[in-house]
C-alpha positions as CSV (number, residue, x, y, z in Angstrom):
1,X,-113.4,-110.9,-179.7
2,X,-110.0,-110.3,-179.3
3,X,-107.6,-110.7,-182.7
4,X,-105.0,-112.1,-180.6
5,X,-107.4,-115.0,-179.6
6,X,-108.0,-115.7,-182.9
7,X,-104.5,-115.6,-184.4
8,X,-103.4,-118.3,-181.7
9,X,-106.5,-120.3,-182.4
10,X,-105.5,-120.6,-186.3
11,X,-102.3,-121.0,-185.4
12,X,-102.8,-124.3,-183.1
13,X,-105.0,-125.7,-185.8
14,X,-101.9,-125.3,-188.1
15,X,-99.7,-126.7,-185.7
16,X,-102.2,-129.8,-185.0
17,X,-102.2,-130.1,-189.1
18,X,-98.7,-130.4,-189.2
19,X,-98.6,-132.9,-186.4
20,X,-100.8,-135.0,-188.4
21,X,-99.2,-134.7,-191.7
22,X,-95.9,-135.0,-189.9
23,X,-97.7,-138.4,-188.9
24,X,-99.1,-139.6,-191.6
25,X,-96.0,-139.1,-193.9
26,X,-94.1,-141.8,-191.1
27,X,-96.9,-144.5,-191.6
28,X,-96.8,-143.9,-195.6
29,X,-93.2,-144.2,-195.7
30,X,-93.2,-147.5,-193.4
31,X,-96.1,-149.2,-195.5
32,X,-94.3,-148.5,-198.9
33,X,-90.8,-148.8,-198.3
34,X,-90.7,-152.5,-199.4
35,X,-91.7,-151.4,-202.6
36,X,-88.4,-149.3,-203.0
37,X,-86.3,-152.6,-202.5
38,X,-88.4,-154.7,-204.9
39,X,-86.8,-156.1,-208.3
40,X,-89.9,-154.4,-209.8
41,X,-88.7,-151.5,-208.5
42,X,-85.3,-151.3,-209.9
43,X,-86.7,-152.5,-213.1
44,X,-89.1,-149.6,-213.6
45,X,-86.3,-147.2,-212.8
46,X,-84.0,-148.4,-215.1
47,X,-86.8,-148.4,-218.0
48,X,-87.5,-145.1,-217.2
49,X,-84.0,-144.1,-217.5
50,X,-83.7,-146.3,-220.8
51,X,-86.9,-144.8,-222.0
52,X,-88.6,-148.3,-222.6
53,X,-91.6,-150.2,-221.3
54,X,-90.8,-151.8,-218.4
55,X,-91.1,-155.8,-217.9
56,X,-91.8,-156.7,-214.4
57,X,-92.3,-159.8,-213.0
58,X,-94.3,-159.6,-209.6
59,X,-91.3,-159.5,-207.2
């Protein structure tokens, strides 16, 4: 078999790879973006920062 077959063979798997991950990053940011918006959100952030537990209320 040739070697050059077989580099462009791996590398179209990688490229197909990194069309799906490409992919699956989009629909993973789309489902969790509310999340970034969310009081809860802001107040785990701000515990964080103020080294404290964090009281969150659902929303």
């Amino acid at each position: 078999m040739s070697r050059g077959r077989t580099t462009a063979g791996a590398e179209a798997v990688r490229q197909g790879l990194a069309e799906q991950f490409d992919q699956a990053l989009g629909r993973e940011g789309g489902k969790h973006e509310w999340q970034i918006v969310s009081a809860d959100f802001a107040e785990g952030t701000r515990a964080m920062l103020e080294r404290r537990v964090p009281l969150f209320i659902g929303a």
